[in-house]
C-alpha positions as CSV (number, residue, x, y, z in Angstrom):
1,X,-36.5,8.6,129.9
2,X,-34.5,11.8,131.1
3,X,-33.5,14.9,129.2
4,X,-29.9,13.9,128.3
5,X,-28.8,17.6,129.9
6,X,-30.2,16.5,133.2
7,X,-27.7,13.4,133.1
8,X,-24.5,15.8,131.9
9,X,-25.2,15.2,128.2
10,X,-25.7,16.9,125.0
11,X,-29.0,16.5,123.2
12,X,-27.4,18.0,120.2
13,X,-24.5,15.9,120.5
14,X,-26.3,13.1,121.1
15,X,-27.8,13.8,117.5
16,X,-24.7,12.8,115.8
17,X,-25.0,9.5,116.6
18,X,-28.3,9.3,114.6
19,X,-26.9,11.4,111.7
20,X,-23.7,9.5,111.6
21,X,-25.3,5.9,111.7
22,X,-27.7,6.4,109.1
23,X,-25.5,8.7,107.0
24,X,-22.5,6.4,106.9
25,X,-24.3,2.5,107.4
26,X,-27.7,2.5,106.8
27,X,-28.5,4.6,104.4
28,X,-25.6,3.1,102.0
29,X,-27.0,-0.5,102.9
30,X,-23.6,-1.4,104.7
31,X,-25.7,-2.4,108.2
32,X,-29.0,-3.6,107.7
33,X,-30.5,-2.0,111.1
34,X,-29.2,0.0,114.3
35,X,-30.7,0.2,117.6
36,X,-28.3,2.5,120.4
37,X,-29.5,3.1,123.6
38,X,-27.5,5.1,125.8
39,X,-28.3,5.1,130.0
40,X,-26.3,7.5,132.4
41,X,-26.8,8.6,136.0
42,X,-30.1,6.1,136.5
43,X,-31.7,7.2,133.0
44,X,-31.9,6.3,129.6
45,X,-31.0,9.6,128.2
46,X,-31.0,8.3,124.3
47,X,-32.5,5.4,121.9
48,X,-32.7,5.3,118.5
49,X,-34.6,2.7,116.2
50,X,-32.6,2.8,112.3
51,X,-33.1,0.7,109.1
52,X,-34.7,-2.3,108.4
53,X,-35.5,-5.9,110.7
54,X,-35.6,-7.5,107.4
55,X,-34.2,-5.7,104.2
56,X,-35.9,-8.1,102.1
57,X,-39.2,-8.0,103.2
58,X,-38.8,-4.2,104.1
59,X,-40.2,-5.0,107.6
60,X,-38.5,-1.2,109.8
61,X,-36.5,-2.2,112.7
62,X,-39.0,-1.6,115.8
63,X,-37.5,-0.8,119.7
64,X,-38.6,-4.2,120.6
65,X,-37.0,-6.3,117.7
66,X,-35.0,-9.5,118.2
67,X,-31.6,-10.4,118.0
68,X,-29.1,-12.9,117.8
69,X,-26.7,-11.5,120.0
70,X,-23.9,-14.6,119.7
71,X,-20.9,-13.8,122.1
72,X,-22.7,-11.5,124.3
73,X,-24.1,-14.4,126.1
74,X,-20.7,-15.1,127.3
75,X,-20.8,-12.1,130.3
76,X,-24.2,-13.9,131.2
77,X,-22.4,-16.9,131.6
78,X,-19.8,-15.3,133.2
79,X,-22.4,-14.0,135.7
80,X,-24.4,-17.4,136.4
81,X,-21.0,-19.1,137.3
82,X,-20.3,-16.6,139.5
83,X,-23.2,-16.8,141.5
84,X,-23.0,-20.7,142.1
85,X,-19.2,-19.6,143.1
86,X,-20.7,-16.9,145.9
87,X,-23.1,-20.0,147.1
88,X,-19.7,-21.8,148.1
89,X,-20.4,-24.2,145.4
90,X,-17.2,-23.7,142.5
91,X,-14.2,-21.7,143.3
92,X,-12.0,-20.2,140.7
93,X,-8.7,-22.1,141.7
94,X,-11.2,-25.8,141.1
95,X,-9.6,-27.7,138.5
96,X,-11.8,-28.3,136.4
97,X,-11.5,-32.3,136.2
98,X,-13.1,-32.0,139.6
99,X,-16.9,-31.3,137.4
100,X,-15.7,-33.2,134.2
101,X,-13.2,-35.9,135.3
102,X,-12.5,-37.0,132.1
103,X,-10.7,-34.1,131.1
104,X,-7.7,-34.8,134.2
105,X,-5.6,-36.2,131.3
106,X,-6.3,-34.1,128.8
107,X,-2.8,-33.0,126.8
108,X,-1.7,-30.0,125.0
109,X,-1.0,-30.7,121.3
110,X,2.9,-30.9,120.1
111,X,2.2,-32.4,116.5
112,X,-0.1,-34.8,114.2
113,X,-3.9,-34.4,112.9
114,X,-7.2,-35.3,114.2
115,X,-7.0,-38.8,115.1
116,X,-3.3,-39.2,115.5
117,X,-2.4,-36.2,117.4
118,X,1.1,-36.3,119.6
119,X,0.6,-34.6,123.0
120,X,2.3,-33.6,126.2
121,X,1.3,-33.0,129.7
122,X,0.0,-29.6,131.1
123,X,2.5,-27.6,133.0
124,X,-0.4,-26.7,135.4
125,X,-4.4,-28.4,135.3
126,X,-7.5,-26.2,133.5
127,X,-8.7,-24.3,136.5
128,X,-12.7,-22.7,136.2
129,X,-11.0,-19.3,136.2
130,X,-9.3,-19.9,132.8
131,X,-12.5,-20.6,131.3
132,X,-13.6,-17.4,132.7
133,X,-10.5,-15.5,131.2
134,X,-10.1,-17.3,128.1
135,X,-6.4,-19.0,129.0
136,X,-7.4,-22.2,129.3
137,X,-6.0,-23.6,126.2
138,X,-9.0,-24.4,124.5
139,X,-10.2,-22.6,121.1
140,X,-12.6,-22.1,118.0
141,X,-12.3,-23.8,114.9
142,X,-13.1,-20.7,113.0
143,X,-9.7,-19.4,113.6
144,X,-8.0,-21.3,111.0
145,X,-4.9,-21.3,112.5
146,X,-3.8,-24.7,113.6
147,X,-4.7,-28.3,113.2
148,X,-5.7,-28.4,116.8
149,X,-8.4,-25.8,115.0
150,X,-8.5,-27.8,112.2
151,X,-10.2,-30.8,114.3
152,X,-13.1,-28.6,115.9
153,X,-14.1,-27.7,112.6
154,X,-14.1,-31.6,111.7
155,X,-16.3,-32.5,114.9
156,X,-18.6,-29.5,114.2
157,X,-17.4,-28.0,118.0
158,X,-18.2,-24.1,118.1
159,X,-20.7,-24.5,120.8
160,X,-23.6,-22.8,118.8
161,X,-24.0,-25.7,115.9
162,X,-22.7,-28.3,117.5
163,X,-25.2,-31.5,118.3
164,X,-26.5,-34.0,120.7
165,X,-26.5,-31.6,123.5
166,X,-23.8,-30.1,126.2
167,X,-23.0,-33.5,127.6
168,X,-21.9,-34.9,124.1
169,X,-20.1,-31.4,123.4
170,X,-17.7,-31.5,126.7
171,X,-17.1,-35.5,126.2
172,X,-16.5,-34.9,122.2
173,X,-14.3,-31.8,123.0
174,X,-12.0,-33.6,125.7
175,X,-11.0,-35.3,122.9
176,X,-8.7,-32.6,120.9
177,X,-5.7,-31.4,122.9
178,X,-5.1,-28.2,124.1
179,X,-3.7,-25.4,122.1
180,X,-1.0,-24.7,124.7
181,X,-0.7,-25.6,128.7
182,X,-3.7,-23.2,130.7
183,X,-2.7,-20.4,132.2
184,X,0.2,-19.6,129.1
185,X,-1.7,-17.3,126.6
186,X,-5.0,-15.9,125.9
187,X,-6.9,-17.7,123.2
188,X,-10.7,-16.9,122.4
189,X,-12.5,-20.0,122.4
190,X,-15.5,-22.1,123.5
191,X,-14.2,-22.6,126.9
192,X,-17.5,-20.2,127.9
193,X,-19.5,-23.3,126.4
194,X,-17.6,-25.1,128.7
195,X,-18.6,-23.1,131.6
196,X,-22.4,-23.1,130.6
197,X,-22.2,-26.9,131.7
198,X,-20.6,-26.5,134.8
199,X,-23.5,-24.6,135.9
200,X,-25.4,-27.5,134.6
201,X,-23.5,-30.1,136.5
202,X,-23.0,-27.7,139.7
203,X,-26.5,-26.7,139.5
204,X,-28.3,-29.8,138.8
205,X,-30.5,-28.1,136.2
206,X,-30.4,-27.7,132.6
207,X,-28.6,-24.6,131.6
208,X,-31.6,-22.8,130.0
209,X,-33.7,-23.5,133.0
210,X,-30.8,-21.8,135.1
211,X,-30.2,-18.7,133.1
212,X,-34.5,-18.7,133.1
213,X,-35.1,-18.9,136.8
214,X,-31.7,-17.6,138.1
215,X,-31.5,-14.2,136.1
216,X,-34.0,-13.6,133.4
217,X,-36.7,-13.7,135.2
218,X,-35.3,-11.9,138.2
219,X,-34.2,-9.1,136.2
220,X,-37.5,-9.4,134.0
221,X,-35.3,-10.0,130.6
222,X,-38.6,-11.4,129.2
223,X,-37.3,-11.6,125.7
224,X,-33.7,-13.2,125.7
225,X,-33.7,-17.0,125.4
226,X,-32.1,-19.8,123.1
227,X,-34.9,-19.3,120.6
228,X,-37.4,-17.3,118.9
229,X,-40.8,-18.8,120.5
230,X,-43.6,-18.6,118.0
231,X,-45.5,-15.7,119.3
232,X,-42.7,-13.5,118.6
233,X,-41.0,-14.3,115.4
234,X,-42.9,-11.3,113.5
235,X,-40.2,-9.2,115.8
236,X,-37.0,-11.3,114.8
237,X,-34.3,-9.7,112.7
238,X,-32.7,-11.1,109.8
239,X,-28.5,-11.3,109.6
240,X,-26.5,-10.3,107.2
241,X,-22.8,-11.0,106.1
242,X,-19.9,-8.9,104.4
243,X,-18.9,-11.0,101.4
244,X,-15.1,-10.4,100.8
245,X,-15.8,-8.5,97.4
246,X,-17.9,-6.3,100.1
247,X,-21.2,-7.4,99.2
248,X,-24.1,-7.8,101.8
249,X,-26.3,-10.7,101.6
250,X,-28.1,-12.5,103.7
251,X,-27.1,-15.1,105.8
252,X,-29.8,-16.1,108.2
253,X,-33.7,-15.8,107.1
254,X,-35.3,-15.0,109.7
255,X,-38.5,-17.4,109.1
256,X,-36.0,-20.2,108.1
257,X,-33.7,-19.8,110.8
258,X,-32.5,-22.2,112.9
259,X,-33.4,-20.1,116.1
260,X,-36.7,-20.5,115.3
261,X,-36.8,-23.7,117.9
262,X,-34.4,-25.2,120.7
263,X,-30.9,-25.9,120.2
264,X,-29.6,-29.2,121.1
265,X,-26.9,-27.2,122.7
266,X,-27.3,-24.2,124.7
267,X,-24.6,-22.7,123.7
268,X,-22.8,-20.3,126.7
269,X,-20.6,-19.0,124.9
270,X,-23.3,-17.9,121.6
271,X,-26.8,-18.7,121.8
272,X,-28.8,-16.2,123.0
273,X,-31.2,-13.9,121.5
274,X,-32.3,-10.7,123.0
275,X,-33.6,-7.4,122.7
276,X,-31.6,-4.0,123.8
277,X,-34.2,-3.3,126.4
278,X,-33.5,-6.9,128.0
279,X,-29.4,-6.6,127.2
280,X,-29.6,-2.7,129.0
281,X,-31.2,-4.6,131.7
282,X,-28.4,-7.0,132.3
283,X,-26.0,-3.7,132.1
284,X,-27.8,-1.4,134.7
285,X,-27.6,-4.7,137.2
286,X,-23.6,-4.8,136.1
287,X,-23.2,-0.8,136.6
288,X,-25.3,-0.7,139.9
289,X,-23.2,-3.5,141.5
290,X,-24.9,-7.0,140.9
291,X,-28.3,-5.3,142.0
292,X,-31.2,-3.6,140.1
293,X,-34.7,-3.2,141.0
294,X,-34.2,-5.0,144.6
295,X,-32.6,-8.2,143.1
296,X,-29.2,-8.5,143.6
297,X,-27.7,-11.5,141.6
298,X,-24.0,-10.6,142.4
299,X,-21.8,-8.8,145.6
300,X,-20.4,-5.3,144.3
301,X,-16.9,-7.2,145.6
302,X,-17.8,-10.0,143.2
303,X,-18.7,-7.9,139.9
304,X,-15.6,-5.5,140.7
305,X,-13.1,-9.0,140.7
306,X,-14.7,-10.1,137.6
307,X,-13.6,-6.8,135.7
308,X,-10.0,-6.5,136.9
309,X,-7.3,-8.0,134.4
310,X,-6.8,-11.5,135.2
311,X,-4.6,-12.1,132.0
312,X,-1.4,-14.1,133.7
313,X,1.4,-11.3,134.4
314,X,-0.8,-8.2,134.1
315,X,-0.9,-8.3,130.0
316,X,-2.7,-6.8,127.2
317,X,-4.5,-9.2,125.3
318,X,-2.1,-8.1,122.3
319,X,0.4,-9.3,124.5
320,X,-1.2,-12.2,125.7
321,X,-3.7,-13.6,122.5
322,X,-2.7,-16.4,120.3
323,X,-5.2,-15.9,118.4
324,X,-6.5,-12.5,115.2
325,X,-9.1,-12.3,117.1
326,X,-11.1,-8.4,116.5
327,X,-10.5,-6.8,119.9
328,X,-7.5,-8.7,120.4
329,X,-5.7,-6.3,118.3
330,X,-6.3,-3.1,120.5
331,X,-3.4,-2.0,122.7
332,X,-4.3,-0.5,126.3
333,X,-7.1,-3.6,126.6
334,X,-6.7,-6.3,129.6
335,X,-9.3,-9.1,130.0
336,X,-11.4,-10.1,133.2
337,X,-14.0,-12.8,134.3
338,X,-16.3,-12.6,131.7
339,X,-15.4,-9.0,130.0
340,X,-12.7,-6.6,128.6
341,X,-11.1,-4.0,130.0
342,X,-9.8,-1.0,129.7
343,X,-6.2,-1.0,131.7
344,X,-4.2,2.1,130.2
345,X,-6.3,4.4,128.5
346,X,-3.8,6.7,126.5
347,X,-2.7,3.0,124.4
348,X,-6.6,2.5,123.5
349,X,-6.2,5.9,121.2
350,X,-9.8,6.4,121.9
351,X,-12.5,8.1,124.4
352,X,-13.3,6.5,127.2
353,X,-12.2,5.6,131.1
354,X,-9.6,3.5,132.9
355,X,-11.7,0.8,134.0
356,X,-15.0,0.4,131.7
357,X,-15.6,-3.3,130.8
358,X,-17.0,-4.5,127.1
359,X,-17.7,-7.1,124.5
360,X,-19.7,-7.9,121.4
361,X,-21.0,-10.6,119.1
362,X,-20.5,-11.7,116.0
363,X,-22.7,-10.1,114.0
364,X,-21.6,-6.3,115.3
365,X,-23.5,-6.0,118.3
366,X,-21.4,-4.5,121.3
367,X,-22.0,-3.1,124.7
368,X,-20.1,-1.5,127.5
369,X,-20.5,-0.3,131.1
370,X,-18.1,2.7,131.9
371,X,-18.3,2.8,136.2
372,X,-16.5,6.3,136.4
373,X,-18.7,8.1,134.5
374,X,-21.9,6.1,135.4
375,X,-22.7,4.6,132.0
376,X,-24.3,1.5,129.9
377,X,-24.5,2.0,126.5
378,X,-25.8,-0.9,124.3
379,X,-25.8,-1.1,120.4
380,X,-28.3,-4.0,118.7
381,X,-27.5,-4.1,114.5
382,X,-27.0,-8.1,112.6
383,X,-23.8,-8.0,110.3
384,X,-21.3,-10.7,110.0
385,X,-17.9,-10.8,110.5
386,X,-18.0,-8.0,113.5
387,X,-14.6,-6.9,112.0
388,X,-16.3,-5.3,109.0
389,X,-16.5,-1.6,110.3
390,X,-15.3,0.3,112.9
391,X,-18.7,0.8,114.5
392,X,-17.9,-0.2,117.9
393,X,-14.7,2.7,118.1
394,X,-16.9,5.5,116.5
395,X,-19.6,4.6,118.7
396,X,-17.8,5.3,121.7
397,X,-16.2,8.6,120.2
398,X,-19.7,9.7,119.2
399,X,-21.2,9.1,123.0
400,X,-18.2,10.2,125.1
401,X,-17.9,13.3,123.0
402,X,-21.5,14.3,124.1
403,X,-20.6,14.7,127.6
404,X,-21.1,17.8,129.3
405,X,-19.8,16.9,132.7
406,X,-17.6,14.1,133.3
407,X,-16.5,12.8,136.2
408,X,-13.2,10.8,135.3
């Protein structure tokens, strides 16, 4: 760990982060925990450890602590797909009835409920890159939106709960039509899930072994898996959730939890638990080009594609989304392979640089790699929905204000 002034940062400035977090969240029980780590220029120039692992049991949050980090699985996805594409195995114009060929009739939904819906052809077929980009027509069932959501909710089909494993998933899911024709909107959805079995099927090995062999292990992410494995549930956090009278309470015990053994589906798109040392791992490869510590998973050309807008017609996802979904509602945001992005920085309203790539999970954790200005920064706390403060904005106001030099 650097000084933070050798890396054109503010040890002072870097303070308010501390005093702000625990002033504002902690200490007035609205987050549970916080864990911020802050790398620039090859160095981790900040971490702090705040609040409690488990409130209830008044276990402190430790550096190492686990957590469920939900949809940041879905860059790591991103990334394993990616790779098999750089082997020649998968492009990104595939349909993607050429891995599931049941899906080639799938329809897009026009009227009726589960079980008598009315459909109509696709304009154009589900290509692998609109499961990257999130415009393939698919959705969640937690967006109480539409009947087509309606039926995922009825089939259990969020990736993360769902049962009988990722085979039974894809085959049950083919089943619902579409939202709308792929390639037409942006809709956030379980279409990462999706993408977690094609590098099953293109593969030829389970998804968990994949992820395992292919990047964990290479990068030496020793702590992030589908589960909590016996030996280290005494460092697993528990998860809280914002009632709507604004009450916390707790919605996953973490000696009752369900990530305390293997999933029946390894959910792509939500599964994962990690630590911010193993996430900050995954970001340093990202920032340094697909490389880091002499493995190289990814080209530099590749990572760079997979964090240009891709959104059909050069859209903002406000433009673009279908769907209320929490960083959906930003202006100056586009949406890559895998990541958001910053595409006009003036409309974001906030501190930052054209070009930095992001996303977060459920339960408030967020991360985001800022290539101008040489930067990773990766937050850990467990609060449900991750819409209930703006922790993610003041977090990047708080860093990018203790910036000495900049180079953007």
């Amino acid at each position: 760990m650097s000084t933070p002034e050798a890396v054109g940062l503010s040890s002072e400035r870097l303070k308010r982060i501390d005093s702000f977090i625990q002033a504002k969240y902690i200490d007035t029980g609205k987050l549970p925990c916080a864990l911020t780590q802050v790398w620039r220029r090859g160095q981790l120039a900040h971490t702090s450890v705040l609040g409690s692992a488990d409130v209830e049991r008044g276990k402190p949050l430790k550096a190492d602590s686990l957590f469920r980090i939900y949809s940041m699985t879905k860059p790591i996805t991103s990334v394993a797909f990616m790779m098999l594409v750089e082997e020649g195995l998968a492009s990104l114009d595939d349909p993607v009835h050429r891995f599931i060929p049941a899906w080639r009739d799938i329809g897009v939904f026009q009227a009726g409920v589960a079980g008598a819906f009315q459909t109509t052809r696709t304009k154009e077929p589900m290509r692998t890159i609109d499961l990257l980009r999130h415009t393939s027509g698919l959705t969640y069932g937690f967006q109480q939106r539409t009947n087509v959501d309606a039926a995922y909710r009825k089939l259990k089909l969020d990736g993360v709960d769902s049962e009988g494993g990722l085979k039974t998933f894809v085959e049950t899911l083919g089943t619902v039509p579409l939202e709308f024709s792929p390639g037409e909107a942006w809709n956030y959805s379980v279409a990462t899930d999706v993408l977690g079995y094609l590098v099953e099927v293109i593969s030829g090995m389970p998804f968990d072994v994949f992820l395992k062999t292919r990047i964990f292990d290479p990068l030496k992410m020793i702590d992030t898996g589908f589960f909590v494995p016996e030996g280290q549930r005494e460092r697993f956090t528990a998860c809280y959730a914002l009632t709507p009278s604004g009450k916390v309470v707790l919605q996953d015990d973490p000696e009752k939890s369900r990530y305390l053994s293997a999933p029946s589906v390894k959910s792509g798109g939500g599964g994962l638990v990690s630590t911010a040392d193993d996430y900050m791992r995954f970001c340093r490869m990202l920032l340094n080009g697909g490389e880091l510590d002499g493995v190289r998973l990814l080209s530099p050309k590749t990572i760079k594609l997979m964090t240009m807008n891709h959104i059909p017609g050069g859209q903002e996802l406000v433009q673009a989304s279908k769907s209320l979904f929490s960083e959906a509602v930003f202006e100056g945001l586009g949406f890559g392979l895998g990541f958001a992005m910053t595409i006009d920085q003036a409309r974001t309203k906030n501190l930052g640089s054209l070009g930095e790539y992001f996303w977060g999970g459920m339960a408030s954790t967020a991360f985001w790699i800022d290539p101008v200005e040489d930067l990773a920064v990766v937050f850990m706390t467990q609060l449900m929905p991750s819409t209930s403060y703006p922790i993610r904005r003041e977090l990047r106001t708080l860093v990018y204000s203790s910036f000495t030099e900049a180079a953007g």
